[in-house]
C-alpha positions in Angstrom: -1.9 -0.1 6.7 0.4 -2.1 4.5 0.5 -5.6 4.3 3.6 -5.8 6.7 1.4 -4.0 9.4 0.6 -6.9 11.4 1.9 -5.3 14.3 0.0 -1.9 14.6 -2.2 0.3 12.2 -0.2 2.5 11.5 24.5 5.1 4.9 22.5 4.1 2.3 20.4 7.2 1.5 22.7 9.7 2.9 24.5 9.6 -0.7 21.0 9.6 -2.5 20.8 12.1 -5.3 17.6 13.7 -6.6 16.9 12.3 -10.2 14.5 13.6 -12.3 12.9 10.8 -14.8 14.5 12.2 -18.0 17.8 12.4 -16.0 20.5 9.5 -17.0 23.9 8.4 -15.7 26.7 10.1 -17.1 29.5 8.4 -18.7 32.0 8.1 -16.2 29.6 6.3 -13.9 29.6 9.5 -11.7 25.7 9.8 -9.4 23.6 11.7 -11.4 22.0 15.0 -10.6 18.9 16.5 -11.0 18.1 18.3 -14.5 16.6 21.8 -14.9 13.4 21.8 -15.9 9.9 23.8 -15.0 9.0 22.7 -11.8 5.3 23.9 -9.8 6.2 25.9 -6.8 5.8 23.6 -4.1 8.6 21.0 -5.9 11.5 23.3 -4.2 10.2 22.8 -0.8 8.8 19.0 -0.9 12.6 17.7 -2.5 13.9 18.9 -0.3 12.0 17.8 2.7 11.9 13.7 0.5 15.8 14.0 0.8 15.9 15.0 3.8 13.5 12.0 4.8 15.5 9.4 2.9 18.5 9.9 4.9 17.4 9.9 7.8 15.1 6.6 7.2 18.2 4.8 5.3 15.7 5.1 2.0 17.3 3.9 -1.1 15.3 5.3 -3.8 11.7 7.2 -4.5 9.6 7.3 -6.6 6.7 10.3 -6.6 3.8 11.4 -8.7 1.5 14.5 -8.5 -1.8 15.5 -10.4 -2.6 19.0 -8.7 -4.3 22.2 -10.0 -1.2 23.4 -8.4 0.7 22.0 -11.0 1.6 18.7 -12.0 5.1 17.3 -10.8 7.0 14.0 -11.1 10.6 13.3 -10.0 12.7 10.1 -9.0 15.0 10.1 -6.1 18.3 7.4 -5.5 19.0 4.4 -6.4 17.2 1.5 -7.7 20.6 -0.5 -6.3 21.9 -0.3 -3.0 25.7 0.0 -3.9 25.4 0.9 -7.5 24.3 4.3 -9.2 21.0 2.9 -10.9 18.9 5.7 -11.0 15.1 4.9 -9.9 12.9 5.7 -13.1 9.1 6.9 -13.5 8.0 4.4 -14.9 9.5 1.4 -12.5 7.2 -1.4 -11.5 7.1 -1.9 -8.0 5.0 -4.3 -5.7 1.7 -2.0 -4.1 1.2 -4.4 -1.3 -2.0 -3.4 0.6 -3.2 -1.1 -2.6 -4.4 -4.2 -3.6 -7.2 -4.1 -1.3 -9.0 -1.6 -2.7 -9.0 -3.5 -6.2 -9.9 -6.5 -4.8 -12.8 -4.6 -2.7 -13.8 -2.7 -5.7 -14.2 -6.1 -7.0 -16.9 -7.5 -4.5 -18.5 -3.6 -4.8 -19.1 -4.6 -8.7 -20.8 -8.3 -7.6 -23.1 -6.1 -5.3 -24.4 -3.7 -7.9 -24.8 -7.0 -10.3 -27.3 -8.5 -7.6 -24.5 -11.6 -7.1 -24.3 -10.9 -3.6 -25.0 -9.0 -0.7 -22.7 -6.6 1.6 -25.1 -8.1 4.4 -24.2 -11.8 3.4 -22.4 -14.0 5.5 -19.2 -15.5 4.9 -20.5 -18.7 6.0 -22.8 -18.7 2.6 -19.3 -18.9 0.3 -17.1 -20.2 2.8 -18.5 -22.9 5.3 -15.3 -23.2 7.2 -14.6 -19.5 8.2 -14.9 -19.8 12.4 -18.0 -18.2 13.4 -18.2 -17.0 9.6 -22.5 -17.3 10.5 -21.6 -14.4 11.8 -19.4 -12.6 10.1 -21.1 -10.4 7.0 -19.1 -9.5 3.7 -19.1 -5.8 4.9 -17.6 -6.6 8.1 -14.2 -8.3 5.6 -13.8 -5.6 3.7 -14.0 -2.9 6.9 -11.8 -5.1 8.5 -14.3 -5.4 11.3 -14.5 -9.4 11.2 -12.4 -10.4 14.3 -10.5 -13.1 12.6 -6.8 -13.9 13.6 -4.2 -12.3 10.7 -2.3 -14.9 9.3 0.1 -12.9 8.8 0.9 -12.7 12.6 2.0 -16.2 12.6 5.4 -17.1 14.0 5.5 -20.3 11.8 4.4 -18.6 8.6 6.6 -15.7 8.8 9.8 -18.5 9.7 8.5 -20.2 6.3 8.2 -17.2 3.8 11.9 -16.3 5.5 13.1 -20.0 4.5 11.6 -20.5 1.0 10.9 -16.8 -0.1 9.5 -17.9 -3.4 7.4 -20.8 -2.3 4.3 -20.4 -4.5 1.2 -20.0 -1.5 -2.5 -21.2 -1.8 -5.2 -19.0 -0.8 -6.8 -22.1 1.1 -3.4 -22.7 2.9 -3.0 -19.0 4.2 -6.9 -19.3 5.5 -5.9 -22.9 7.2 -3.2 -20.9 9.1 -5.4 -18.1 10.1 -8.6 -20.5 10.9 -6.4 -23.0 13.5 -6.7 -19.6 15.7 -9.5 -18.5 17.3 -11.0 -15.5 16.3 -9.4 -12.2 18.4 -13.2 -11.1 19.0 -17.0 -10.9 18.1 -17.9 -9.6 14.6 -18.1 -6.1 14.1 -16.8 -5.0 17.9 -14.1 -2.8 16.3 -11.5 -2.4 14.2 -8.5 -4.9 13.5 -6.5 -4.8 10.3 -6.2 -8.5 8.8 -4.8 -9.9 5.9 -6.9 -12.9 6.5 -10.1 -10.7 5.7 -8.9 -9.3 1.9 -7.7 -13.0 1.1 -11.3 -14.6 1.9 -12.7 -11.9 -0.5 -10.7 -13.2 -3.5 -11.8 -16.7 -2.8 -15.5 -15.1 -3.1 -14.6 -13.3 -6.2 -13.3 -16.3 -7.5 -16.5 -18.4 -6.6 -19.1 -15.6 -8.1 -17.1 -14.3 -11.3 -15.7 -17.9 -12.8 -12.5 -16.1 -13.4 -9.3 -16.6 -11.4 -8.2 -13.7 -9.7 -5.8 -12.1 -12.3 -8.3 -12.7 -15.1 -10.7 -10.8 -13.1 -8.4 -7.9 -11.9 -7.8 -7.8 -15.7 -11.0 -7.4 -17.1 -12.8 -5.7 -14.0 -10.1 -3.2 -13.2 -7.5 -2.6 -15.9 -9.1 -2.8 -18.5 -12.0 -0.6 -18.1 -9.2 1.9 -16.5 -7.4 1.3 -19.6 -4.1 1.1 -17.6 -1.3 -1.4 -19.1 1.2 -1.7 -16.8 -0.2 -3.6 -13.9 -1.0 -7.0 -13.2 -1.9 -9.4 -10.9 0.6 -11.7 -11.2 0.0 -16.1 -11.5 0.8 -17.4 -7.8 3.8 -19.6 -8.9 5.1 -15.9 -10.3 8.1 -14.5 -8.3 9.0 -11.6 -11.0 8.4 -8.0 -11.4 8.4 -7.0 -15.0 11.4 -4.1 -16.2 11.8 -1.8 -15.1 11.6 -2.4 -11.6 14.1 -1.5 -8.4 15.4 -4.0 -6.5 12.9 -3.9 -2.9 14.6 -4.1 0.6 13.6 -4.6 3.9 15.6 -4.2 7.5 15.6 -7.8 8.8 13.9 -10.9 8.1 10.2 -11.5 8.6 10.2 -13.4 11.8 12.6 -10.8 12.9 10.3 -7.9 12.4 7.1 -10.1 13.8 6.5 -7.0 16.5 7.8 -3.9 14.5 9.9 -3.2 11.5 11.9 -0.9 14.3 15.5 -2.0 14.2 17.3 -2.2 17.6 18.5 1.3 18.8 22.0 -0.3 18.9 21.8 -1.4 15.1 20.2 1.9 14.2 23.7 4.4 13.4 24.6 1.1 10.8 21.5 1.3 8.9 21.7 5.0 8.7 25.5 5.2 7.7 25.3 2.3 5.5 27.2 -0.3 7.1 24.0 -2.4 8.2 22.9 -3.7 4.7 18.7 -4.3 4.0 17.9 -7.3 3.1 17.4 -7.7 -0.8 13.8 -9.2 -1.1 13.1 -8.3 -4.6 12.3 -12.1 -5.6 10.3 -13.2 -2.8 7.0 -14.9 -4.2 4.0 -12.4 -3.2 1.5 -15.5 -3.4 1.9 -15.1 0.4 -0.6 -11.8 0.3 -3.4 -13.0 -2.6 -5.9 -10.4 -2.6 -4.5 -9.0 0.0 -1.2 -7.5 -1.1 0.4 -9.5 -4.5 -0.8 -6.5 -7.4 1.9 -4.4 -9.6 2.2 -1.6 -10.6 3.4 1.7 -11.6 3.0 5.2 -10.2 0.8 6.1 -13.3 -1.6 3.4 -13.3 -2.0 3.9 -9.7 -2.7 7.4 -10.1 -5.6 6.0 -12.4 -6.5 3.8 -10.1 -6.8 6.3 -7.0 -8.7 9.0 -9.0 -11.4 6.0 -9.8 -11.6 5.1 -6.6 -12.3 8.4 -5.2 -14.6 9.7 -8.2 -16.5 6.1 -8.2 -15.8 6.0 -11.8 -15.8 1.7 -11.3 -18.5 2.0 -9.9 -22.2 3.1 -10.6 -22.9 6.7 -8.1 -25.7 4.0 -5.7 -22.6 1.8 -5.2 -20.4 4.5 -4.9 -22.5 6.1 -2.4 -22.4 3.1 0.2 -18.8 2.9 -0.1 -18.0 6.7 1.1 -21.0 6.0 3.7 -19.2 3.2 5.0 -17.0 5.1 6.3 -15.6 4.5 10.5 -13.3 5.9 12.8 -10.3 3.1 13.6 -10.4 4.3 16.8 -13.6 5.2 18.7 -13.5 9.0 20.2 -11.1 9.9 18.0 -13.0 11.8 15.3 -10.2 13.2 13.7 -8.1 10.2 13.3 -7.9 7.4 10.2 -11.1 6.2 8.8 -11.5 2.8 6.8 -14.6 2.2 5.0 -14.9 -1.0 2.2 -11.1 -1.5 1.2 -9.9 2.1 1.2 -8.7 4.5 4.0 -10.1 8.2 4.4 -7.7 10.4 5.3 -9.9 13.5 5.3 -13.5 14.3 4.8 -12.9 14.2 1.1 -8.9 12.2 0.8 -9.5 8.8 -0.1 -6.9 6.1 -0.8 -4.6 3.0 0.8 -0.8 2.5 1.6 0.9 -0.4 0.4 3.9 -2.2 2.1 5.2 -5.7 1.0 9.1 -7.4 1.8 10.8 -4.9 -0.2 8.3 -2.1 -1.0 6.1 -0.1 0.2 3.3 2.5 -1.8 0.9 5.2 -0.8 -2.0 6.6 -2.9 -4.4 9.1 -2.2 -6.9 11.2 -4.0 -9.4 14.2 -3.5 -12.1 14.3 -6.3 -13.5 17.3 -5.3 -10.2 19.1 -5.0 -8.7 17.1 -8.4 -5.3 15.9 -6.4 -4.0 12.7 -6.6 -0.6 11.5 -4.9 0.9 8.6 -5.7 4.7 8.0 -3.6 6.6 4.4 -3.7 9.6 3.6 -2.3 12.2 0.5 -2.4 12.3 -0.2 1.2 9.8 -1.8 2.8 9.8 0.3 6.6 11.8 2.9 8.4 14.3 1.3 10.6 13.8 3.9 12.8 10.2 3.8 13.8 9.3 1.2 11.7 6.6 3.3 10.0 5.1 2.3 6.1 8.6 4.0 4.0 6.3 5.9 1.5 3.2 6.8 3.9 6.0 8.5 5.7 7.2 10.7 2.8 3.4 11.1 1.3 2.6 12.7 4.9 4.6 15.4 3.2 2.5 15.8 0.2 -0.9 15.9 2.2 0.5 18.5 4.6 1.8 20.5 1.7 -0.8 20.5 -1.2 -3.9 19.6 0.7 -3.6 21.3 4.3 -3.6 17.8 6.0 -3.3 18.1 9.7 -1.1 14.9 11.6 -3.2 13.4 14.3 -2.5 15.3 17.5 -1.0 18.7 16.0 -3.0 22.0 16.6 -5.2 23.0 13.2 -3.5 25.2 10.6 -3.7 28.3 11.3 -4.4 29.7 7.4 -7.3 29.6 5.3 -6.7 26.2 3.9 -9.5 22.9 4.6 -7.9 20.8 7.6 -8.1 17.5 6.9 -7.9 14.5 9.4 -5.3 11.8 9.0 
């Protein structure tokens, strides 16, 4: 559920080389190879399965971060550098994308609990020109239940951000492109994933707080997570601080409109490296606001996660409503996805979002009652084969592995351990 996914909700690897994070180049430029160091049990099994995974989705580099009773684990895997030996580092910045939304709905969850506004208001109270936004409550953005057209699936927008990828974006210009479209159906009828939604709560957030949107991700979610390394970057700000990998993506934006899926005739060139990504490392994230622009690293992310799923931002009433809010994306499907206010349940008790962005892409999950957190990023935007999130397709790994997460459609597990729904 990335920003990129605006279609459905839902070579270069081959040489990649499993780095560890203390693990360094050595002098004669030669790849580098993993060091030997105490690893928990399950490491053996999941690098091998990441590699694995990378080459076969033309991944350059990974990035991966556990907090398990099982035992803590971190490693790197790649390159940071399609074409050079620039070995991907724990502590990388990296674009989150659609982790964002769960910030920025954390956000509007504080204004509730401060009595600035209500999860039953209407849109229409803040924002007089949303279509039908009488209509459309503040619950119904953040569960992405409001009906209103994605600017994001916009021919003419996805042309532009391809023709001046750092043109610094207004949040009122990306509503005008989604609000010259009607809605795509009545408030609340069922679930549609849109951009347009997250980017509306920022202006709110804006209105209520006085602060501009980084000043308030600053003071209302960094700083009280005491977390150092992430920002919300100024909208005319195309950089990513150092260290950071460069971010690619198979084909341009207009190109991938219907699915990041490349052509089955240009597939074999992705995978054996002939069929180059394109480097999108630079491109101006203004284009995703609230929805998608944050940094971060895998660290502060994990800090992040583990608040959203203990409530720790939150006071336990607000916390409460949150978890309640809970719905099945798709109806009679009970043991699919579930998205509640900004976050995605991906079990009874796995809470978290995946991020994807021109470049990157992130997952994050945590289970507070089991004290796991995973946290996988990734320096390609989407699979060119099935055009799946890069890193929600490696974390399906880790959920499998460390907390008995069963894929929709596959029979239970047939041990002892909780089945969880994804």
């Amino acid at each position: 559920m990335g920003l990129g996914t605006r279609r459905a909700v839902a070579g270069v690897a081959a040489a990649a080389i499993l780095v560890m994070a203390s693990c360094e180049a050595s002098n004669d430029g030669s790849q580098p190879t993993a060091t030997t160091q105490p690893q928990p049990a399950y490491a053996a099994k999941l690098q091998t399965q990441v590699l694995d995974l990378m080459k076969a989705d033309a991944i350059p580099g990974v990035i991966v971060l556990v907090k398990s009773p099982k035992g803590d684990w971190s490693a790197t895997f790649g390159t940071a550098e399609i074409g050079k030996t620039v070995p991907m580092k724990i502590d990388d910045y990296f674009r989150i994308g659609s982790n964002t939304k769960p910030m920025t709905v954390t956000l509007i969850l504080q204004l509730v609990q401060e009595g600035k506004l209500s999860l039953d208001d209407p849109i229409s109270k803040y924002r007089p020109d949303v279509p039908n936004g009488e209509n459309i409550t503040i619950a119904q953005l953040a569960k992405m239940r409001s009906g209103l057209y994605a600017y994001t699936s916009d021919p003419e927008f996805n042309a532009t951000i391809d023709r001046e990828p750092r043109k610094a974006w207004t949040p009122d210009e990306l509503l005008a492109i989604a609000f010259k479209h009607p809605p795509d159906f009545a408030p609340g009828e069922h679930f549609e994933y849109s951009n347009t939604n997250t980017v509306l709560l920022g202006t709110v957030i804006e209105k209520l707080t006085g602060m501009s949107v980084p000043e308030a991700f600053q003071k209302r979610i960094f700083e009280p997570l005491k977390v150092t390394h992430s920002l919300f970057p100024e909208s005319t700000d195309s950089r990513i601080p150092d260290p950071h990998p460069q971010g690619y993506q198979f084909g341009t934006n207009a190109e991938t409109l219907d699915t990041y899926a490349l052509p089955p005739a240009q597939l074999p060139a992705a995978l054996d490296g002939s069929l180059k990504p394109i480097n999108f490392t630079d491109a101006n994230p203004s284009f995703s606001w609230t929805a998608g622009a944050a940094i971060s690293t895998a660290d502060d992310l994990a800090v992040f996660v583990k608040a959203l799923a203990d409530g720790s931002l939150l006071d336990e009433k607000t916390q409460k409503v949150r978890l309640d809010s809970v719905e099945a994306v798709s109806p009679g499907r009970p043991n699919g996805l579930g998205y509640g206010l900004g976050m995605v349940a991906f079990g009874p008790t796995i809470f978290g979002h995946d991020g994807q962005i021109p470049g990157y892409s992130s997952f994050m999950a945590a289970d507070a009652t089991r004290d796991t957190t995973i946290i996988v990023a990734a320096n390609l935007a989407a699979s060119p084969g099935n055009g799946a999130n890069a890193a929600t397709e490696l974390a399906k790994l880790f959920l499998v592995e460390l907390l008995g997460w069963t894929p929709p459609g596959a029979p239970p597990a047939a041990t002892g351990t909780t089945t969880t729904t994804g």
